[in-house]
C-alpha positions in Angstrom: -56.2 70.8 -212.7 -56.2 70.5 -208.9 -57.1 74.2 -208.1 -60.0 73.4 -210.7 -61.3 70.5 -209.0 -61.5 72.0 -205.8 -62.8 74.7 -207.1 -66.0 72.7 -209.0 -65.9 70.1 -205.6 -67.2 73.5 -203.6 -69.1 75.2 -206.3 -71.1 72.0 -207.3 -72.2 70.9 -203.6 -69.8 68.2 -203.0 -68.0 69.6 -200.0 -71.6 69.4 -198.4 -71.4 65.6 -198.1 -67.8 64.2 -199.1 -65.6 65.7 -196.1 -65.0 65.0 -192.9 -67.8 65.9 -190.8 -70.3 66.7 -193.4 -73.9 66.1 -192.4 -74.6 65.1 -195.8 -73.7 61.1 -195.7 -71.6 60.7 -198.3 -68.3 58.9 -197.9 -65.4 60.9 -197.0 -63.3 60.8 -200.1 -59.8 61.7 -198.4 -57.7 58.7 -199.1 -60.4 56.9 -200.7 -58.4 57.0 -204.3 -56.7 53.6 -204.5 -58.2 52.1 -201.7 -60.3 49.1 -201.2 -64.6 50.4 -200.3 -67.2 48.1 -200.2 -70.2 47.9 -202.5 -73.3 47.0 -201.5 -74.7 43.7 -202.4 -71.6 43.4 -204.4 -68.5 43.7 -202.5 -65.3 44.9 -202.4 -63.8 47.3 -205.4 -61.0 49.4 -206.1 -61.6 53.3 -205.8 -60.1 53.8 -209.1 -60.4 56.4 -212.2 -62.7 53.9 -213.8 -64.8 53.6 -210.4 -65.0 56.9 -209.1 -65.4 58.3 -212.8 -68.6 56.0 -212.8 -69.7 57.1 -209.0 -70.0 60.5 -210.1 -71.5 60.1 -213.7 -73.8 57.4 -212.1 -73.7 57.4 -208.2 -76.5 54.6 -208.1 -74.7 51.6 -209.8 -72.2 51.3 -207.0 -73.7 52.6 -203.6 -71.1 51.9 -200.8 -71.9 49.9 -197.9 -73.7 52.4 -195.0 -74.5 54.8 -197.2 -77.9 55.9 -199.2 -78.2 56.8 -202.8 -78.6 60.3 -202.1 -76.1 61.6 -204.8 -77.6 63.0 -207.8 -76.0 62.0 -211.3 -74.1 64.2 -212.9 -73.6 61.9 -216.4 -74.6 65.1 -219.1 -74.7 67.9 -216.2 -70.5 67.8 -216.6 -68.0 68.3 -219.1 -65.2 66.1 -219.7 -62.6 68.4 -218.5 -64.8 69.4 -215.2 -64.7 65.3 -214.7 -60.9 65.5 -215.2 -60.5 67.9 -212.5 -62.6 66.6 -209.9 -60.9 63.3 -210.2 -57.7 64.7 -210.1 -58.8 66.6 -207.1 -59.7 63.0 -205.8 -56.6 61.6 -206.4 -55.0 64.4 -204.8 -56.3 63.7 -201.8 -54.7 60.1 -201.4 -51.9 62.1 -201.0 -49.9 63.4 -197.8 -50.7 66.7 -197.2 -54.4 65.9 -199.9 -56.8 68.4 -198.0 -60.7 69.1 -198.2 -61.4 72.5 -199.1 
């Protein structure tokens, strides 16, 4: 499910903004999984299954703090199981030894 996520997270654009050094402003999702991120003009939430599910169905209903809502929504564009795989991608990158593609 991994080697499918990465696989959609480079073939759907994502690398272009969500790594390290990407030019694209989104945040850098390597250890994100689990961790606290602030919302704008809402505050603090966990960076769970439930959150980052929503943040990529919906990228405009929690917009983290120096960021813009430049992410398109992909709620109807994905399949369940692509969804799957990208968060288990995700996940797998809170991990020791998690890497960008």
């Amino acid at each position: 499910l991994i080697k499918e996520g990465i696989s959609l997270f480079k073939s759907m654009g994502c690398v272009g903004c969500h790594r390290p050094g990407a030019v694209g402003g989104g945040p850098v999702l390597k250890g994100v999984y689990g961790a606290t991120v602030q919302i704008q003009d809402l505050g603090p939430v966990v960076a769970d299954d439930a959150y980052l599910r929503e943040s990529i169905l919906n990228p405009r209903a929690k917009i983290v703090e120096g960021h813009e809502a430049t992410m398109p929504a992909f709620e109807g564009r994905i399949s369940d199981q692509e969804l799957r795989a990208l968060l288990a991608y995700i996940r797998s990158l809170a991990t020791p030894g998690g890497n960008h593609p």
